[in-house]
N, C-alpha and C positions, 0 to 999 in steps of 0.2 A: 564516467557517469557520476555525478552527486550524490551522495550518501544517500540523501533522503530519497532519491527517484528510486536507487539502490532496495531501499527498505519497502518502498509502496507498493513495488512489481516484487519482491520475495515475498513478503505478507500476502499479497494477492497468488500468487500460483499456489501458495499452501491452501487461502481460503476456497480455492477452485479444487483441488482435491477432497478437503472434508465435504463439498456440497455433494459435490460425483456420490463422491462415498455413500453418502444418506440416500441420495435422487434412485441409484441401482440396487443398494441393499435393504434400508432399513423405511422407505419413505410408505409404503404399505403396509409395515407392520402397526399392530395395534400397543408395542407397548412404548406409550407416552412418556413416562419418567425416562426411561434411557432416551427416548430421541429429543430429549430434553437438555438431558445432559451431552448429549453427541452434538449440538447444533447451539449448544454454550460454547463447547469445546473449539466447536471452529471460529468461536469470534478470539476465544479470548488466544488459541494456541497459535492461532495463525499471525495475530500482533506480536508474540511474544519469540517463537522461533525464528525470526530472522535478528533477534536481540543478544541470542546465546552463543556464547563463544563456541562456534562450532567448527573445529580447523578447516580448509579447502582439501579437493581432492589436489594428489600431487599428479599433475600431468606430465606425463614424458614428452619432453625436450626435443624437438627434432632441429637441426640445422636447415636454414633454407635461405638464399640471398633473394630480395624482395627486388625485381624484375621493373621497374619504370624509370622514367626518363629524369625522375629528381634527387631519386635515390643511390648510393654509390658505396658498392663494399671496394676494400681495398685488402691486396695481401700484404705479406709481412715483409715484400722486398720493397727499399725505399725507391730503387730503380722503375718499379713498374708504373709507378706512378703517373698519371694520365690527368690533365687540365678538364676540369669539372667545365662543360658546357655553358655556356650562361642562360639563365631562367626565363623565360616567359613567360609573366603568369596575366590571365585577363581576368577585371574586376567586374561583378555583376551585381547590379542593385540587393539581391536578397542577399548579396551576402555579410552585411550586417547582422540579417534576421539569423544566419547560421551561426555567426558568431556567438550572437545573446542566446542562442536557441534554450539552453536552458532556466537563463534568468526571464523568456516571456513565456516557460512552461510552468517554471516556479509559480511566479503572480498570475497565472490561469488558475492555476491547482489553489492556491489559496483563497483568491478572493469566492471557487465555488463552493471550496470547504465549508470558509467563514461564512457565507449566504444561507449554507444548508443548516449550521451547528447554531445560529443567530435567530431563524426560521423555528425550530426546534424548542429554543429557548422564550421564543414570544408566545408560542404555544402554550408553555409551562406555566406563565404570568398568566393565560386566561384563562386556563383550568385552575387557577389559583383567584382567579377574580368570580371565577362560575361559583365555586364553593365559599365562595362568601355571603351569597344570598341565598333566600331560603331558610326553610326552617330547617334544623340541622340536632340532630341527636344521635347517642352514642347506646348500642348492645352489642356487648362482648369483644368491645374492644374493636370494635367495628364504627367508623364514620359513617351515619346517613345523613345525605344533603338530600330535601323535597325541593325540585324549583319547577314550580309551576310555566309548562309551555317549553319542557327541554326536548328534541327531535328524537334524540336516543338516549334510551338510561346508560350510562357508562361508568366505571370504575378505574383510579387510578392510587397508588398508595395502598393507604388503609379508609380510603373515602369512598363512600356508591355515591352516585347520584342520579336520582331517577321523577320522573313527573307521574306522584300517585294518583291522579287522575283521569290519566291517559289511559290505563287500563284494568282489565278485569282482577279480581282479585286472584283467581289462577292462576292467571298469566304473570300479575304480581310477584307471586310469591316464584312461581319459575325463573324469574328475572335476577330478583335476589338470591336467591341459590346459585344460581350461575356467577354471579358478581364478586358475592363473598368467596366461592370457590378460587376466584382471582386474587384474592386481597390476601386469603389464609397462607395461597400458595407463593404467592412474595414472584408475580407475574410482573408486572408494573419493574422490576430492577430486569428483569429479561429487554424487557422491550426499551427500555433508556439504553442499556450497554448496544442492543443491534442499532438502537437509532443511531449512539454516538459516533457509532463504529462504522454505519455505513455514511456518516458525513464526513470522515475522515477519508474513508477509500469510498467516494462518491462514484470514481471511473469505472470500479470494478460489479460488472453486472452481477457476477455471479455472490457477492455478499447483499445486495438487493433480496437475489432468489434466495439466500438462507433467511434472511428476515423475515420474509414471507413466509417460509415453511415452518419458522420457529413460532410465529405469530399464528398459523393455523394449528399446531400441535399443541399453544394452551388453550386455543379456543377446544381442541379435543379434551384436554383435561380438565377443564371447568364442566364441559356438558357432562363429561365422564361422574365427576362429584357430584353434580346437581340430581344424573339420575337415581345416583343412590343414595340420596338424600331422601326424595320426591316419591322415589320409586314408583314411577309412571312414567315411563319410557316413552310411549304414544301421545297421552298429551301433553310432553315436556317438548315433541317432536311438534307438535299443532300449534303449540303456543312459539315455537320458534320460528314455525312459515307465517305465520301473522304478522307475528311484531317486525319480523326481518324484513319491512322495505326504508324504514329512513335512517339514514345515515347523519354521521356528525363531520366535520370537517378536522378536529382534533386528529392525530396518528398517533400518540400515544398513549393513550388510552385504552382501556379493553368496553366493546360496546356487545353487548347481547344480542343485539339485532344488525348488528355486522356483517359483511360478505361471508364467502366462504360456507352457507346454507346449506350449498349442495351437499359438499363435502362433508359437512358435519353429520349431516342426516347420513349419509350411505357407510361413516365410521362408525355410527352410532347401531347400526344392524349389520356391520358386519362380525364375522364368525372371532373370537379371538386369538389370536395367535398364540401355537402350540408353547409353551413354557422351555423345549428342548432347543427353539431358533434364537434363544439369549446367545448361543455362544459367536453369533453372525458380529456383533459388538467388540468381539479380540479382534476383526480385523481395522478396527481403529490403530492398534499398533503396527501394523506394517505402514498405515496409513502416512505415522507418525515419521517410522524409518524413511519411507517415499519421501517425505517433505525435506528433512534432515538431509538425506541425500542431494537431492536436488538444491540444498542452500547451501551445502558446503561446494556442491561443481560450479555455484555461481560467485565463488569468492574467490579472488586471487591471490597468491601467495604471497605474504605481508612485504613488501620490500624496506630495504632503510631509505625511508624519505631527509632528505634536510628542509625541514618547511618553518624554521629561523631565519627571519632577517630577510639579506639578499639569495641563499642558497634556494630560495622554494622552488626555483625550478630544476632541479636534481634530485633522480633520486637510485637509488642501487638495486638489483634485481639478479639473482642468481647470478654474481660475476658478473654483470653487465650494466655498466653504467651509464643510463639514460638523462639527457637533457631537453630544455626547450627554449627558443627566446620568440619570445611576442613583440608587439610592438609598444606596450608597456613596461617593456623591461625596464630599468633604471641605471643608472652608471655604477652606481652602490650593487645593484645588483650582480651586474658583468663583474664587477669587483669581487664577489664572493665569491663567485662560480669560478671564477680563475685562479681562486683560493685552493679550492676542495680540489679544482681539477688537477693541481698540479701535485698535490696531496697523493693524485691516484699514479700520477707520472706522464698528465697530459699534460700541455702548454699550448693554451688558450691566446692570440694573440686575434686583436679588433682593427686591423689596418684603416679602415674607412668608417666613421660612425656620425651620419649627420639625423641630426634633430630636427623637426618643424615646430610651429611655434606653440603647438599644442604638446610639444615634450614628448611625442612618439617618435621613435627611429621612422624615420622615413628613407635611410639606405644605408648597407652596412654590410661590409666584407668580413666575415666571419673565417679564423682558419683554429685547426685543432692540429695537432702534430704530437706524436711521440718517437723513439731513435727510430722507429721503423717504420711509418703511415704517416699520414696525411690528408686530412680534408677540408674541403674550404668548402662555404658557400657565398654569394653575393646576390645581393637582393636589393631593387631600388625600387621599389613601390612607394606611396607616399599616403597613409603609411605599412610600411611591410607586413608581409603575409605569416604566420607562421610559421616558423621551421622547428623539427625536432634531429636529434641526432642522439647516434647511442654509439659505445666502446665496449670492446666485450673479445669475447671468439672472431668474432665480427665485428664489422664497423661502419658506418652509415650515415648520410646525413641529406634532409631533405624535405620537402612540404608536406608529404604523408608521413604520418608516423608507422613504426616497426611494426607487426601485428602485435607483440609481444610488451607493447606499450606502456608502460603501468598505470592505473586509470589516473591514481594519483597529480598525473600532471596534463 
């Protein structure tokens, strides 16, 4: 598998543990700065641990000869040796599509990456073109943009922007409370980092559903500041079912009058959580071990690759030296590989090697030999299918690869 597919699916099973983790333990409590920090946590640790040299587990080794009609162990007596069958193999339209399968999973992943992170960005420019008009003045280090006829007042940076004539002056000053409570609390770098992050791992639902719950836990902490600002619980609660029906089309931005009403309202009167359930937040660290665990059982044990030159397709794994020839091999290539292999005390010889005019082998009698084994294979497809072959305790060769495979090649 490809590094990067490699990295997207570890990032992702980590970011699906922290979400669990908050959804069963912490997604009801009412203290907002930790689940603040808990649900940072998963954006930024979940990118980050599958980056950390973290060793694999070491798996024990079992011997097993791999049972099908293309693959062939051989013992160590040269007598025993038995004429490899010849191959049949039938070509089927998709299997092109199998071939490339990861270069048209790649250019799927990217072009929906680059759509979402591009999306994001034009966003940016028009909340940068909103805040150009208007009358616009500055308390406490605070931006206020007035533009006359905006749907929802909303805050993004250290900028509000709101239309003072849309409403009451109550209601006003509830709105700005709430906004600045965004701007002091440095919300606006929460909401870029989930956005960026879930344009990156777009596939993975479960970093959506932490966006969303990270996005409704500072709308809890902004209402949280405004009411102890305002100190009018009730009608901070009246002016928020009023203004709360129009929406903006912006996502990153924080709006006063934004979804999640219900929610805010029934946070806002519930009881608060005992002071003694902080210590429910240590199980982050097991959380962390869980992840750790599971990104080391997903790496395999480093092999020596030769990925110079002609050798890239060899590579060595516990005593057991694995090969492959594609139908792009090259003659330079065949050339290395009967370098290194004789290196190991194989002897590589290519009886049959013909070309089509596209420079793929398109048929080729492969034989490996050392004082005591033996294996060949022959393949005349046009052009040839891939074959792999390994030396070891064992020895093998054939269209399917070993389980034991190393992804490397």
């Amino acid at each position: 598998m490809p590094t990067l597919f490699l990295y997207l699916l570890q990032a992702s099973g980590a970011m699906t543990l922290f979400y669990l983790l908050y959804l069963i333990c912490f997604k009801k409590e009412t203290f907002y700065r930790y689940n603040r920090i808990l649900l940072l946590s998963a954006f930024v640790l979940s990118a980050l641990l599958p980056l950390l040299p973290i060793p694999p587990l070491q798996w024990a080794q079992t011997q097993a000869v791999q049972s099908n009609n293309v693959t062939v162990s051989f013992s160590n007596n040269i007598h025993a040796y038995t004429q490899m069958p010849a191959i049949m193999v039938t070509s089927h339209w998709w299997d092109p599509l199998l071939q490339n399968a990861s270069s048209i999973l790649l250019v799927i992943y990217a072009v929906v990456a680059f759509a979402l992170l591009m999306m994001h960005a034009l966003q940016l420019l028009k909340i940068r073109r909103l805040m150009r008009y208007g009358n616009a003045y500055i308390k406490n280090k605070v931006h206020y943009v007035e533009l006359s006829g905006l749907k929802a007042p909303f805050s993004f940076l250290n900028t509000i922007c709101f239309d003072p004539n849309a409403h009451g002056h109550t209601e006003l000053q509830h709105i700005l409370k709430h906004e600045e409570a965004h701007v002091r609390q440095y919300h606006s770098a929460d909401m870029l980092l989930s956005t960026v992050y879930c344009g990156i791992f777009w596939f993975n639902p479960f970093a959506w559903l932490c966006k969303r719950a990270l996005q409704l836990n500072l709308e809890f902490l902004a209402d949280e500041a405004a009411i102890e600002t305002t100190n009018a619980p009730v009608a901070y609660q009246y002016s928020l079912l009023k203004i709360g029906t129009p929406r903006s089309s912006l996502a990153l931005v924080h709006h006063f009058s934004r979804s999640f009403i219900k929610n805010r309202i029934l946070m806002m009167n519930k009881t608060r959580s005992p002071r003694s359930r902080t210590w429910r937040y240590l199980a982050l660290l097991p959380a962390l071990a869980l992840s750790a665990g599971l990104l080391s059982a997903t790496r395999s044990s480093a092999p020596a690759t030769y990925k110079s030159g002609p050798s890239k397709y060899l590579a060595e794994n516990n005593g057991t030296l694995y090969g492959t020839v594609t139908r792009r091999t090259t003659d330079k290539d065949l050339a290395g590989m009967k370098k290194i292999l004789a290196e190991k005390g194989l002897i590589m010889t290519v009886p049959v090697l013909k070309r089509n005019k596209a420079g793929e082998i398109a048929a080729m009698k492969f034989v490996l030999t050392n004082k005591t084994s033996e294996m060949t294979m022959n393949v005349d497809d046009n052009p040839i299918h891939t074959f792999f072959f390994y030396h070891g305790k064992e020895s093998g060769i054939g269209l399917l690869p070993d389980k034991r495979f190393p992804r490397e090649l």
